[in-house]
C-alpha positions, 0 to 999 in steps of 0.5 A: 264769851261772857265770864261766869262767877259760879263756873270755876276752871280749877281742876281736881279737889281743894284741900279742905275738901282732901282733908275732910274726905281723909277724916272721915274714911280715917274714922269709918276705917277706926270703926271697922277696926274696933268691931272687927277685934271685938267681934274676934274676941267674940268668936274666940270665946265662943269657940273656947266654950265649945273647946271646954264643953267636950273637954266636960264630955270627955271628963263625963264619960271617963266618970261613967265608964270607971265611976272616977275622973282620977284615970285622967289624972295619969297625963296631967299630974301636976298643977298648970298643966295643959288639959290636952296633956290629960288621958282622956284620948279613949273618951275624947279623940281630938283631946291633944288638939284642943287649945285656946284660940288666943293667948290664954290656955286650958290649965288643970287647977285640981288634979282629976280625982275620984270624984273632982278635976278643975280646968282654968280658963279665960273669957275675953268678952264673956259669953252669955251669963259668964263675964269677961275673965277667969272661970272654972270647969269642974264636975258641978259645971262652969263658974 
């Protein structure tokens, strides 16, 4: 039987082979991780966004029904209060289970009056034409 330099009779992966392998699962696994938490926070601020818009709503139809956001004022009286604590449960059903997705919350800035009310919240990635960070809802929209 002749002997063949090509042909070895090692079993199984070298080390170099095993650590090669490793690195790049480590950094296709790193990648996944990354998209994924950005995607998230994607989705947080969409859903933060479709949070606010019926919170608008609900301000909205409190202000057509009694010409005055000041009504919504009665549960959310004082600066930093969370805005499902606000008396909006007739126009807005679902008002005390809206809250934010993430670590940050719907607080009232300006207490709801006659003609004016503020909620502060916070986009994580931004969405659309609004950047990363703090905006404002009030009656003249998003800021």
């Amino acid at each position: 039987m002749r002997y063949n330099i090509f042909m070895k009779n090692e079993q199984g992966f070298s080390l170099k082979e095993l650590i090669i392998f490793t690195g790049l699962l480590l950094i296709v696994i790193i990648f996944g991780v990354l998209l994924l938490n950005q995607e998230r926070q994607r989705t947080r601020d969409a859903v933060r966004m479709a949070d606010l818009t019926q919170v608008r709503f609900g301000f909205e139809v409190l202000f057509n029904e009694k010409n005055s956001y000041a009504e919504a004022a009665s549960g959310c009286s004082q600066i930093n209060s969370l805005v499902s604590s606000c008396n909006l449960g007739a126009y807005l059903a679902n008002i005390s289970q809206i809250k934010d997705p993430g670590g940050y919350s719907y607080k009232i800035t300006k207490i709801p009056t006659n003609r004016d009310f503020e909620v502060t919240f916070t986009l994580e990635k931004g969405y659309r034409n609004l950047a990363k960070g703090k905006h404002t809802l009030s009656a003249e929209g998003i800021k």
